[in-house]
C-alpha positions, 0 to 999 in steps of 0.5 A: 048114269051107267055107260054100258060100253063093253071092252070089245067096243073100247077096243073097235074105237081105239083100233078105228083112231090108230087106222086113221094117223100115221106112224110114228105120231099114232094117235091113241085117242081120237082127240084132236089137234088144235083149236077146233073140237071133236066129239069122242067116246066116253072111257069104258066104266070100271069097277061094280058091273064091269067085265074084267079087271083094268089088267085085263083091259091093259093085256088086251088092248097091249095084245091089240096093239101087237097084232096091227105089226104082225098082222100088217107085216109082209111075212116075206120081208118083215116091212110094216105098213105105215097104215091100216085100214080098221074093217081090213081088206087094205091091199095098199103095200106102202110101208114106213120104216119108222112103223118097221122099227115099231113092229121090231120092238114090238116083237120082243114084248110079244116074245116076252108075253108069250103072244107067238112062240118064240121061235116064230117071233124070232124068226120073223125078227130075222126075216126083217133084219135081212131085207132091212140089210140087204135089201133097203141100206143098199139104196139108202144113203150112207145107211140112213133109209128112204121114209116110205119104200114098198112091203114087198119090194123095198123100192122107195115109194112117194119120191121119200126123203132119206130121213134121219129120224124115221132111221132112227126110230127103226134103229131103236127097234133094232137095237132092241132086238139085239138085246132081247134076242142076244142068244139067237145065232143070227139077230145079233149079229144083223142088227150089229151090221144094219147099225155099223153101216150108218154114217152118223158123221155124215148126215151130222156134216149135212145137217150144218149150214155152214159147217166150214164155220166150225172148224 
């Protein structure tokens, strides 16, 4: 029996299960976890009849995906949102640092792709460097970041722990810019401070329980 499932239609589910998990777990599939079941969409039918290429299905829900970190960024401060909701019309500013370091790498495929001009893309890569800098490692804790902070502001939002792995999922995105954009006047340089100033010694100190037991 033929599934008349367009690719538009593909991409309306996939953008409706991401809005609905939360970085840096995003689900890509509305499959559930555990033991209970769910009912999901079939895939889209491919080959005879079917309206363009796996290629061209791949570019597109790739494209997709870069527009959720573009388009929920704060363009002021480069911060994007820990979520989104799929219709829009989401003034929620509550961002995740771990989502920022995905936005990040994600704006180097995006320049890779063609997707933005480069110069824009580097620009906003700038932009967020600069507030990840000079505005969130300030009130962090030995360069490490509070999970959640504000868009706009930065602020630390939901009483947040400082996290170790969300720092280091944004450090991943960082360091990817370093590379990416090596020949750009300022990235490198942003990047090389942002991940000069965390103290790596000190969170593995606070990790140990008893640490004088090590000595």
């Amino acid at each position: 029996m033929k599934i008349d499932v367009t690719r538009r239609d593909f991409l309306v589910e996939l953008s409706k299960a991401a809005a609905f998990s939360s970085l840096p777990t995003i689900a890509i599939f509305p499959f559930g976890c555990g033991g209970g079941s769910s009912s999901t969409s079939p895939p889209p039918p491919v080959g005879d009849g079917y309206p363009g290429t796996d290629e061209q299905l791949l570019e597109e829900i790739e494209k997709a995906a870069f527009l959720f970190f573009w388009e929920q960024a704060d363009p002021t401060t480069g911060q994007v949102k820990d979520r989104a909701f799929a219709a829009g019309n989401d003034t929620r500013t509550v961002s995740s640092i771990a989502a920022t370091g995905f936005g990040l790498t994600a704006l180097c495929i995006a320049d890779q792709r063609g997707y933005q001009p480069s110069a824009t893309i580097a620009a906003r890569v700038q932009t967020t460097l600069n507030f990840v800098l000079n505005r969130l490692q300030p009130n962090g804790m030995n360069g490490f970041l509070y999970h959640f902070v504000d868009m706009t502001t930065g602020a630390r939002a939901f009483n947040s722990e400082v996290s170790s792995i969300d720092t280091a999922i944004l450090l991943c995105g960082v360091l990817m810019c370093r590379q990416h954009f090596s020949q750009d006047p300022q990235i490198p340089g942003l990047a090389t401070q942002i991940y000069n100033n965390v103290n790596f010694a000190w969170m593995l100190m606070a990790a140990r329980p008893f640490p004088w037991l090590e000595a």
